[in-house]
C-alpha positions in Angstrom: 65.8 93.5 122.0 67.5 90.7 124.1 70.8 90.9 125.0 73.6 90.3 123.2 75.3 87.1 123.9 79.6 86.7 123.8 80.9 84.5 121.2 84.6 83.8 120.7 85.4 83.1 117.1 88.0 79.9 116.6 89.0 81.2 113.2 89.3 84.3 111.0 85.8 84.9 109.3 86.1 85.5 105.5 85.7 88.8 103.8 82.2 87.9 102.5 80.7 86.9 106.0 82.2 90.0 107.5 80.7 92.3 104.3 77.3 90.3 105.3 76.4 90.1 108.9 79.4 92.7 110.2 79.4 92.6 114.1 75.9 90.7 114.3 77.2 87.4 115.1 75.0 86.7 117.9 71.3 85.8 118.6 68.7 88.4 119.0 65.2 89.6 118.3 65.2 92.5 115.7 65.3 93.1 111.6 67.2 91.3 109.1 68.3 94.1 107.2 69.3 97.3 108.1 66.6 99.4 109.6 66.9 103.3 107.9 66.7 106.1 110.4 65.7 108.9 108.5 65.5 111.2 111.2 67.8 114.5 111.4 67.3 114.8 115.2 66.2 112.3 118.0 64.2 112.2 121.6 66.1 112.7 124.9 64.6 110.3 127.7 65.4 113.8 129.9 68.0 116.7 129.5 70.4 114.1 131.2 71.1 113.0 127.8 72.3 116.0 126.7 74.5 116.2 129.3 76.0 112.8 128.9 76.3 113.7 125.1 78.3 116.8 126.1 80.5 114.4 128.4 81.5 112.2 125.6 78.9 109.8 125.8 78.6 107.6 122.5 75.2 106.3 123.0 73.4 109.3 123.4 72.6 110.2 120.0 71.6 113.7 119.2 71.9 114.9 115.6 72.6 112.8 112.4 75.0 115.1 111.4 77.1 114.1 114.2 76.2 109.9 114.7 73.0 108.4 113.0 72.7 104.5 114.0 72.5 103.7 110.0 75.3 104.9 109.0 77.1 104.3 112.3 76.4 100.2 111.1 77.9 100.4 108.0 80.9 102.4 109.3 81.9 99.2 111.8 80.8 96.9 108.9 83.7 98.7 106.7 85.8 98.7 109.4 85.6 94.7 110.1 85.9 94.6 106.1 89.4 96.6 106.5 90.9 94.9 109.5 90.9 98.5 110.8 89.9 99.7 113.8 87.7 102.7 112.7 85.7 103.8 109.6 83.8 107.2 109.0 81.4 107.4 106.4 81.2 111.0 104.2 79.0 112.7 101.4 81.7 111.9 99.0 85.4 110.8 98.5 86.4 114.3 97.9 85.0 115.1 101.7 86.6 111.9 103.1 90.1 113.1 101.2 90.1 116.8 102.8 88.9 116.1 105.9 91.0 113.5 106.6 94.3 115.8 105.6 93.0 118.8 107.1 92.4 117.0 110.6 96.0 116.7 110.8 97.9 119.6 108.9 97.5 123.1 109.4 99.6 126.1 108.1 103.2 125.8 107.1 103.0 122.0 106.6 103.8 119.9 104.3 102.6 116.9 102.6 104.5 114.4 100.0 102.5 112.9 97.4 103.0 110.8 94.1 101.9 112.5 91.7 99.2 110.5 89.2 96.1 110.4 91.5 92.6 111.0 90.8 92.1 114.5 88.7 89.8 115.9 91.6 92.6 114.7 94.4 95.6 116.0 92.0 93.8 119.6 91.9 92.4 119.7 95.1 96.7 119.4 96.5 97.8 122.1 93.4 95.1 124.7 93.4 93.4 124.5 97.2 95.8 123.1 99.5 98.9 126.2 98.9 96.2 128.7 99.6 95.8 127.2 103.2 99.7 127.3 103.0 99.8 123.6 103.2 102.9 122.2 100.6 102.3 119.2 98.5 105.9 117.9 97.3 106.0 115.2 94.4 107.9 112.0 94.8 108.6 110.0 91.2 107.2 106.7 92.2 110.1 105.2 90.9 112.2 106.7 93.0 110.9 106.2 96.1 114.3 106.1 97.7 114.3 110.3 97.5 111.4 110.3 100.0 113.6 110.8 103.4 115.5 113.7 101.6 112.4 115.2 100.9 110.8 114.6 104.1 111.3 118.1 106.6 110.1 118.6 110.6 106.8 119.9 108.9 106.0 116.3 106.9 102.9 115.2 108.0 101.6 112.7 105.4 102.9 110.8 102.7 100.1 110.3 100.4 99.6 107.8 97.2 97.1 106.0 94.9 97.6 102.6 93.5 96.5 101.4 90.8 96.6 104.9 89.7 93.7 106.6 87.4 93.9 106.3 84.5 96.9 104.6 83.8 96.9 101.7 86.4 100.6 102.4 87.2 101.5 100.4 90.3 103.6 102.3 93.1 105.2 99.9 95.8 103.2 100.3 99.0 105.8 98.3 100.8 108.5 100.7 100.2 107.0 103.7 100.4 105.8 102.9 104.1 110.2 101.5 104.8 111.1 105.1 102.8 108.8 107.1 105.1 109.5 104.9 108.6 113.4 106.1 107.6 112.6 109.9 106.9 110.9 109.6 110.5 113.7 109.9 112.2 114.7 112.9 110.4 110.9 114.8 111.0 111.3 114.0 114.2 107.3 112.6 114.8 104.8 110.2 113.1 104.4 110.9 109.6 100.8 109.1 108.1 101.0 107.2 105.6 97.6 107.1 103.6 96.5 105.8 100.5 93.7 105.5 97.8 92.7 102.2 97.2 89.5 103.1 95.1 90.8 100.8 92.0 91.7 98.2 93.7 89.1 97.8 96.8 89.9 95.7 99.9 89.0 92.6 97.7 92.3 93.0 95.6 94.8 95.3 98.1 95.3 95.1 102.0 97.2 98.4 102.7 97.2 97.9 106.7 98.6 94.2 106.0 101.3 96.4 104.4 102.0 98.8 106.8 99.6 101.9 106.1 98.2 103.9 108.6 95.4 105.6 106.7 92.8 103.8 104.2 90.1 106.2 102.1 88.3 105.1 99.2 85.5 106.7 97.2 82.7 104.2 98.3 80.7 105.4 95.3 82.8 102.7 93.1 83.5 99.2 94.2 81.9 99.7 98.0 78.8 101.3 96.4 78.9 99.2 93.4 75.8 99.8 91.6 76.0 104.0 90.3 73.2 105.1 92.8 74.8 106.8 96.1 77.9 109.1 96.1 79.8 108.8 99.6 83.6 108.2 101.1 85.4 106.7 103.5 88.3 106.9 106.1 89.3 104.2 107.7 92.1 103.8 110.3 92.9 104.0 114.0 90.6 104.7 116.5 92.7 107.8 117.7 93.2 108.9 114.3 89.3 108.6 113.2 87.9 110.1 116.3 90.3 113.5 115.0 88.0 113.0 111.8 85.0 112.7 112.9 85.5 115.7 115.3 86.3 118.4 111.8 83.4 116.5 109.5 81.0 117.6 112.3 82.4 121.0 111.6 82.7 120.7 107.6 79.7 119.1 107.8 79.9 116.0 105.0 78.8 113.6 106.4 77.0 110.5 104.6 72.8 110.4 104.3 71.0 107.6 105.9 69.0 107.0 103.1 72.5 106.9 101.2 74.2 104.4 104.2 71.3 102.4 103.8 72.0 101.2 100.1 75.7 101.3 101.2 75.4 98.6 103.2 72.9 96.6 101.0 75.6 96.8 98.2 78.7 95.4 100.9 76.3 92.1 101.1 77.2 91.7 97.2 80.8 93.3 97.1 83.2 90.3 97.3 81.0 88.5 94.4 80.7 91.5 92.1 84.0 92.3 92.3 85.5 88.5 91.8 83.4 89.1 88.5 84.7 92.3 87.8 88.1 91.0 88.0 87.6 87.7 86.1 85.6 89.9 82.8 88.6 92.5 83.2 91.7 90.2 83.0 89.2 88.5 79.7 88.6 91.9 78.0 92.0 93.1 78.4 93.5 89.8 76.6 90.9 90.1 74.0 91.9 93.9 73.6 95.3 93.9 73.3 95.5 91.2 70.6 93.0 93.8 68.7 94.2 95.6 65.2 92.8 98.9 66.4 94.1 98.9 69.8 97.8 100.7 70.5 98.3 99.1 73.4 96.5 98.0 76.8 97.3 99.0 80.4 96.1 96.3 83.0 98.1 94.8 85.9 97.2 91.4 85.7 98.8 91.2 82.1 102.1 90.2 81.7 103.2 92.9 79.1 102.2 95.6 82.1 105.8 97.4 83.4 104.7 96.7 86.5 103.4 93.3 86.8 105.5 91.7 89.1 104.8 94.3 91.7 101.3 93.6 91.0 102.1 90.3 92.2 103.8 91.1 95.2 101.1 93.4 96.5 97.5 92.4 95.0 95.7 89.6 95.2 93.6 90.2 91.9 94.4 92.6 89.4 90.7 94.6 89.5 88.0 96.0 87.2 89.6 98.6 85.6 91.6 98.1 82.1 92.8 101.7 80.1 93.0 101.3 76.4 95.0 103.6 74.3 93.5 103.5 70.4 95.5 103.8 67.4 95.0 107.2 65.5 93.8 106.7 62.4 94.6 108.5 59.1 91.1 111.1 59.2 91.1 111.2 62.9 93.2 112.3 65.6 93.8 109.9 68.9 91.0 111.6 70.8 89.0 111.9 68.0 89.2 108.4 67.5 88.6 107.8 71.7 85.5 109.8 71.2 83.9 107.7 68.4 85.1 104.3 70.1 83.0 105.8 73.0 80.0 106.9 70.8 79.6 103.7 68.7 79.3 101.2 72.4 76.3 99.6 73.0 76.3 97.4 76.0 79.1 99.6 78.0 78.1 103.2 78.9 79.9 106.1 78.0 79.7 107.7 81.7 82.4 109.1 84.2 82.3 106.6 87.3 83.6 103.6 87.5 83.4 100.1 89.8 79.5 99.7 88.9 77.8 96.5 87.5 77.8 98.4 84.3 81.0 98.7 81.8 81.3 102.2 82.1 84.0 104.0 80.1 85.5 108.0 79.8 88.1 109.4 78.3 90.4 110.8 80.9 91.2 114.0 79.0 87.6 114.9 78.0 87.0 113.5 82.0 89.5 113.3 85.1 92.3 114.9 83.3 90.7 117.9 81.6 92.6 121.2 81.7 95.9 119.8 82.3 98.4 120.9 80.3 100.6 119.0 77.7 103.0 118.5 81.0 101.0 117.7 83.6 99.2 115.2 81.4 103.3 113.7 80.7 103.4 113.6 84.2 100.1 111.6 84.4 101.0 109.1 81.7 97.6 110.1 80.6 97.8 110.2 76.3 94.8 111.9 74.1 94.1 108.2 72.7 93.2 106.6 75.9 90.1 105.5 77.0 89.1 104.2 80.8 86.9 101.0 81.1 85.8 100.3 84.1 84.6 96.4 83.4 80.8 95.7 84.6 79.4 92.1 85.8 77.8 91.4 82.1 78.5 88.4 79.6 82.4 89.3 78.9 81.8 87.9 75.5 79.2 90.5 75.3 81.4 92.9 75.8 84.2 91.8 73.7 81.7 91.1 71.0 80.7 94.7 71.3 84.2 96.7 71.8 85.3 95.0 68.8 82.5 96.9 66.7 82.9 99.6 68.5 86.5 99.8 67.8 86.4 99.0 63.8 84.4 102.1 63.4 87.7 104.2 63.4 
C-alpha cells in the first residue's frame, strides 16, 4: 500500500464527510470499503512481535479481543465524528456503560446520577453497583444547584442522560458540568462528567462542545441505525480511553468484526437518516398532539414541551424519538389502551429498540420500566398510558395516516 501522503485541512470538514471517509483523506492503493478481518488471532513476522506487543507496541496486533484493524477503523471514525480524541467499540451499551464506570471507581466510591436514565442503566446503579460497594446518589435535575453539597472526597462521576427514556425530559448539560467544576474543589480531584447521548446522537447534541469529559452511546440505535448489530461506545480522552480499553480486555466485551463492519457501513448513512428521523418526528408529533385520542405528547422540538427552551439552548435538532401518553378510555385502562394502540399498527413495529429506519414503538412499562414500582415509575415520569415511538425514515404521512387508525381503535 503506498504511503500515506500529509494533507493540512484549510477548514473544518462536515459531520457527513467525517462519518464517510474518517481519517482516509489521502491517496493510496487499497479497498473502498472497509475490509472485514474475521480472524480471532494473527501471524507474528517472528517472536519479536510478541515482544514489542508486551512493550506497548500498537501495531503489533495479537488477539481481536484486545485490537482487530476493523473495529480499530470505526473506533477513530467515531472518534473524528465526536470531536473526541478516543473511541472504544463494545458488544453492547450495557458493556460500554460498566466498563467505563468500573475503570475508574472501585470500593467505597461514590457516583452521582440523575435519576431517569435507561431502565437497564437505572438498575444496573440500584441493584449491581452497592454490591461492589460503589454508591449511586440521585440529584433532581431541577435542582442541579444541590450537586456540590452532594458531592464527597469519594465522587468520582457525575452521570446523566438527555433526552431521557422515555419521557424526553431535558437536564441542562451546561450546568451540570459548572455544578460539578464547583463541587471539585470540595472532592478535592477530577470528578468525570459523562453522559448518554443515545436519544439524541452526535447529529443533534455536542456534549464535549459543552464541557463533558465522557461520551457513551448505545451504537445499536442512531450509530447502528438499521436493527441488525448490538454494540457501544466510549468516547473521550486518550488517557481516559486507554484506562478502558485496558478492563474490556479483562471483561472481555468487546465489539465483533463482523459486527464493526456493518457499524461503519451504517456511519456512511448516519447524518442523512437521522435529518429524516428528525424532520418525520417533529411532523408526527404535531399531527399527534392535535389527535382526539392522544392525552398529551412529549417531544422537545414542540413548543408545549416544559423544557423547550433548554432544548434550544443545547440541541441542534430535536431527534427521532416522540412518547405519547393515550387517553384511557371507558372499557380500558391506560395500558390497556397502550397495548391495543400497539397491536392495531401496521407500518410501525411494535418492538423494543429504537433509532432504526423502522417506526418502532414499546411501552415503557411492559419494556424499559418493567418492575418498577408505583414510585420509582413517579420518579421516572414514566405513566401506564404511554407509549415510546422511535420515528423511522418512511412516508410521515404514512405514518400519521396509520397511528390515526391505530389510535381510534380505543
Amino acid at each position: 500500500m503506498a504511503k500515506k501522503k500529509t494533507i493540512t485541512q484549510t477548514r473544518p470538514l462536515s459531520l457527513s464527510t467525517r462519518s464517510i471517509h474518517g481519517k482516509k483523506l489521502f491517496a493510496y492503493q487499497g479497498p473502498v470499503a472497509l475490509p472485514i478481518y474475521q480472524t480471532s488471532t494473527y501471524r507474528f513476522a517472528s517472536s519479536d512481535d510478541a515482544v514489542r506487543f508486551a512493550k506497548g507496541d500498537p501495531s503489533v496486533y495479537v488477539y481481536t479481543r484486545y485490537h482487530n484493524p476493523t473495529v480499530r477503523d470505526v473506533e477513530e471514525t467515531i472518534a473524528l465524528m465526536e470531536g473526541a480524541d478516543e473511541a472504544v467499540l463494545f458488544s453492547s451499551g450495557m458493556a460500554a456503560i460498566t466498563t467505563a464506570i468500573l475503570s475508574v471507581t472501585h470500593a467505597g466510591d461514590e457516583i452521582i446520577s440523575t435519576p431517569a436514565l435507561y431502565g437497564g442503566t437505572y438498575r444496573w446503579f440500584r441493584d449491581e453497583l452497592p454490591k461492589l460497594q460503589v454508591g449511586v446518589t440521585w440529584i433532581d435535575p431541577r435542582r442541579l444547584s444541590d450537586l456540590p453539597a452532594l458531592v464527597s472526597p469519594r465522587t468520582r462521576i457525575v452521570y446523566l442522560e438527555t433526552p431521557t427514556n422515555p419521557t424526553l425530559g431535558l437536564v441542562d448539560i451546561e450546568e451540570v458540568v459548572r455544578q460539578t467544576r464547583i463541587a471539585e474543589k470540595k472532592a478535592g480531584h477530577r470528578i468525570l462528567v459523562m453522559i448518554d447521548n443515545t436519544f439524541a446522537s452526535i447529529l443533534n447534541q455536542k456534549p464535549f462542545e459543552l464541557g463533558v469529559d465522557v461520551v457513551t452511546e448505545s451504537a445499536t440505535k442512531y450509530l447502528g441505525g438499521h436493527s441488525d448489530i448490538v454494540a457501544g461506545v466510549i468516547v473521550g480522552s486518550s488517557s481516559f480511553v486507554k484506562t478502558v480499553r485496558g478492563l474490556a480486555k479483562h471483561h472481555g466485551g468487546c465489539l465483533d468484526p463482523f459486527a464493526a463492519y456493518l457499524l461503519g457501513r451504517s456511519l456512511k448513512t448516519f447524518e442523512l437518516r437521522v435529518q429524516r428521523q428528525n424532520v418525520n418526528a417533529f411532523a408526527l408529533a404535531a399531527a399527534l398532539e392535535k389527535h382526539p385520542r392522544v392525552k398529551r405528547v412529549l417531544y422537545p422540538g414542540l413548543t408545549s414541551h416544559p423544557q423547550h427552551a433548554l432544548a434550544l439552548k443545547q440541541m441542534s435538532g430535536y431527534g427521532g424519538m416522540v412518547t405519547i401518553e393515550v387517553k384511557p378510555s371507558k372499557r380500558l385502562s391506560p395500558v390497556e389502551a397502550a397495548a391495543k394502540v400497539a397491536d392495531n399498527l401496521r407500518v410501525a413495529v411494535n418492538a423494543m429498540s429504537l433509532g432504526g429506519v423502522e417506526t418502532l414503538v414499546s411501552i415503557p412499562v411492559y419494556s424499559s420500566h418493567i418492575f418498577m414500582d408505583d414510585a420509582e415509575l413517579a420518579r421516572h415520569g414514566v405513566a401506564p398510558g404511554m407509549i415510546r415511538i422511535s420515528v423511522g425514515v418512511e412516508a410521515v404521512d404514512d405514518l400519521i395516516a396509520d397511528f390515526d387508525q391505530a389510535l381510534r381503535t380505543i
